[in-house]
Structures are given as C-alpha cells and as structure tokens.
C-alpha positions as CSV (number, residue, x, y, z in Angstrom):
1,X,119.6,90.0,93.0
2,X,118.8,92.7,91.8
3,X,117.9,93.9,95.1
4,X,116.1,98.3,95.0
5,X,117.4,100.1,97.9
6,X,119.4,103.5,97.8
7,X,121.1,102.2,100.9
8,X,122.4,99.4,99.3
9,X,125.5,98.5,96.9
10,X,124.9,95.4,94.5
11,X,127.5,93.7,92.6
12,X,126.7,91.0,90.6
13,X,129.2,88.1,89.9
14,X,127.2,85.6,87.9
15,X,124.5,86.2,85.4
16,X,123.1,83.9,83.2
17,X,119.7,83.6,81.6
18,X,117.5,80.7,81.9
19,X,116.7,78.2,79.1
20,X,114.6,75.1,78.3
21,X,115.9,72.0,78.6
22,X,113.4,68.9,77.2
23,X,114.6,65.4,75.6
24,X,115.6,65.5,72.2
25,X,112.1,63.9,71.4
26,X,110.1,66.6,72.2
27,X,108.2,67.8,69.6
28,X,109.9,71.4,71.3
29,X,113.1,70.3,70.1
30,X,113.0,71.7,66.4
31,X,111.6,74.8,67.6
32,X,114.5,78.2,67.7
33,X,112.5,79.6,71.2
34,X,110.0,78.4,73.4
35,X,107.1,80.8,74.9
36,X,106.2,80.1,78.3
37,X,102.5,79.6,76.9
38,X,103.9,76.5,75.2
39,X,105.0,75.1,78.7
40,X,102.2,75.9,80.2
41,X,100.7,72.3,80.2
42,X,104.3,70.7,80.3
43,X,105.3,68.4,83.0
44,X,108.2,70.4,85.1
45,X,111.5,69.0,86.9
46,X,112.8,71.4,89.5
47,X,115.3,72.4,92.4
48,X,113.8,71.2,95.5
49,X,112.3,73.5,97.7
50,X,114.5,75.7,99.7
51,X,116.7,76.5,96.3
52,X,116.3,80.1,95.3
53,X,116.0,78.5,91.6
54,X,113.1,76.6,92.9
55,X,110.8,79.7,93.6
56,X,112.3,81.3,90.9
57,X,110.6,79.4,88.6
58,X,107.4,78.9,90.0
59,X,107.8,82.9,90.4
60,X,108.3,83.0,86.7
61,X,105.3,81.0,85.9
62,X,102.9,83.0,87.7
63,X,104.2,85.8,86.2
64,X,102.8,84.1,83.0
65,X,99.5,83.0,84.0
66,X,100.0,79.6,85.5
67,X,101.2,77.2,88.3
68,X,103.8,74.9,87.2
69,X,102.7,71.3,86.8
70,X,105.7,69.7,89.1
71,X,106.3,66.2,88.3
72,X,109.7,66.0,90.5
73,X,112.0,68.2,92.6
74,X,115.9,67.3,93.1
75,X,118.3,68.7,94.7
76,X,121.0,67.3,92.1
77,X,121.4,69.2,88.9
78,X,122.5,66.4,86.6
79,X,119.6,63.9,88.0
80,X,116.9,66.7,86.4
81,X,119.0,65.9,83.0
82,X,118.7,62.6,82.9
83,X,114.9,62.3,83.2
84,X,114.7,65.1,80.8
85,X,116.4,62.6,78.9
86,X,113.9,60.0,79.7
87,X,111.1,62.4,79.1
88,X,109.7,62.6,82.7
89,X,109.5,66.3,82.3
90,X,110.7,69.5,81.4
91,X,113.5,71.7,83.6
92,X,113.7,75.6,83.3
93,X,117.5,76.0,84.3
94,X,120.3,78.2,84.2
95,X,122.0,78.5,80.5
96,X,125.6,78.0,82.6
97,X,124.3,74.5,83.9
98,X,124.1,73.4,79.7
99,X,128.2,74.3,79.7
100,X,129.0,72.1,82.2
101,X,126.5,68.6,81.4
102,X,126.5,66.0,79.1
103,X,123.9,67.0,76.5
104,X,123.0,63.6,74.7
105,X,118.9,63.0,74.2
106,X,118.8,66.8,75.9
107,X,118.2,69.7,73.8
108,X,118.3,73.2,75.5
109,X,116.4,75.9,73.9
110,X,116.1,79.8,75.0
111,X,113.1,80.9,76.0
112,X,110.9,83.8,73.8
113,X,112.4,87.0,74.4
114,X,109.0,88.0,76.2
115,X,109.8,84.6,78.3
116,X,113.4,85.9,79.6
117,X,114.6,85.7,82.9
118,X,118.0,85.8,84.9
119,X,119.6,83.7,87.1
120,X,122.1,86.4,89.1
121,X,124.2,86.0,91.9
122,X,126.0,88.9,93.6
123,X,127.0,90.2,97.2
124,X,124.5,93.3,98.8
125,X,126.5,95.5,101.2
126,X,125.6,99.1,102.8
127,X,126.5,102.0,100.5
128,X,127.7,104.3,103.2
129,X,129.5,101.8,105.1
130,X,133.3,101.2,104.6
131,X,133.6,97.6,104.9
132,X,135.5,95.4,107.0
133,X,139.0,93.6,106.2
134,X,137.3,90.7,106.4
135,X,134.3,91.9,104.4
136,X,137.1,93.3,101.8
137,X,139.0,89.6,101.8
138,X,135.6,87.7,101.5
139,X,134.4,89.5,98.2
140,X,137.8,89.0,96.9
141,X,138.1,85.3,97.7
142,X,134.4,85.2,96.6
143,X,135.5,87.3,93.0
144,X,138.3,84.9,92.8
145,X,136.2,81.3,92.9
146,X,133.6,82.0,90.9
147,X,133.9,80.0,87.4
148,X,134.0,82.0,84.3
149,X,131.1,79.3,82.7
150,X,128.8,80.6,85.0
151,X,128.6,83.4,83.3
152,X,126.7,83.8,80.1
C-alpha cells in the first residue's frame, strides 16, 4: 500500500504510523520527536529480511540521506524490545506494536513530522472486475480478523 494504478481498487484495513522505540536511557528519551537526522548514527534493530517492514525502513532511511547502521535483524517483534531495553540498538516500528508490548526500560517516541511514515496494510483488486464469492468471503473474513489496535 498505497499502490497508483487506475486499474486498481485499494482498501486499506490497517494504518498506523511508525515511531522510535530506544531504552529509556537514551539520551532520546526526554526528547517530544525524533528527526531521522538524529538516528542517523544510531545503531538499528530490524525485521529480518524478507519482512515488508524490513525494507521499509531501510527505504525510509535512504529517503533521508543515509544507510541504516544494522546491528541485528529478528524476525520476533518482542526480541527487538528487549535489546532496546538492553540498549543494543534502536527499532523504527509500527506505533500498533507499542499497544500490544510491555513498555518497561522502552520509551517510544514519534518521529518529526518531516520524519513520518506509514505502516498500511490493505487488499488491491481490479476496478472493473466483479469479484468472486470467494474473493467477496475472503475480504470479509479478512475485515473481520483484523484487531482494532492495529490501527492507530
């Protein structure tokens, strides 16, 4: 998502923006925003590769003038929180992961407003193409299981 073609329909069904999450030491973790300029030199904690959030990221840093200095990748969510915790790095992560984890010697912070960036999740279909039963039973059963904290 967001996906540009005429001959396509988007709908979205999770949005949430991306914040910083470093331990509660940091000397980040007074601050009300974070620039990506500030992280430019920071140690970062990752998805592994092959998760759209992975190359997200690096995506987003590039965008900003810089590679990310990678210091780990995981596949598990809650592992990158815990060596935030122990200060092995820096994580750029979904604000609707900070609803669901266990926040202590973790601060989360949003990024500058010249920083922003969106996780999304949606479904792409054809616009002039009447779906399917199934197609139509999928997006509901898709609508239906998504949690209402992934969306912020």
């Amino acid at each position: 998502m967001p996906v540009e073609d005429d001959s396509l329909k988007t709908t979205a069904y999770v949005a949430s923006d991306f914040v910083v999450f470093i331990s509660s030491d940091h000397r980040f973790a007074n601050k009300n925003q974070v620039t990506m300029k500030q992280l430019k030199r920071e140690p970062f904690i990752l998805f592994s590769e092959g998760f759209t959030l992975h190359d997200s990221v690096i995506a987003h840093c590039h965008r900003h003038g810089f590679a990310p200095n990678i210091s780990f990748e995981t596949s598990q969510w809650d592992l990158m929180v815990e060596l935030i915790a122990l200060k092995m790095g820096i994580a750029l992560l979904p604000k609707s992961i900070a609803k669901m984890m266990h926040r202590e010697h973790v601060t989360v912070l949003p990024l500058s407003e010249d920083a922003k960036f969106q996780w999304e999740i949606g479904m792409v279909t054809k616009q002039k193409k009447t779906p399917s039963f199934a197609a139509k039973a999928f997006e509901e059963v898709a609508q239906s299981l998504i949690p209402q904290h992934l969306t912020s």
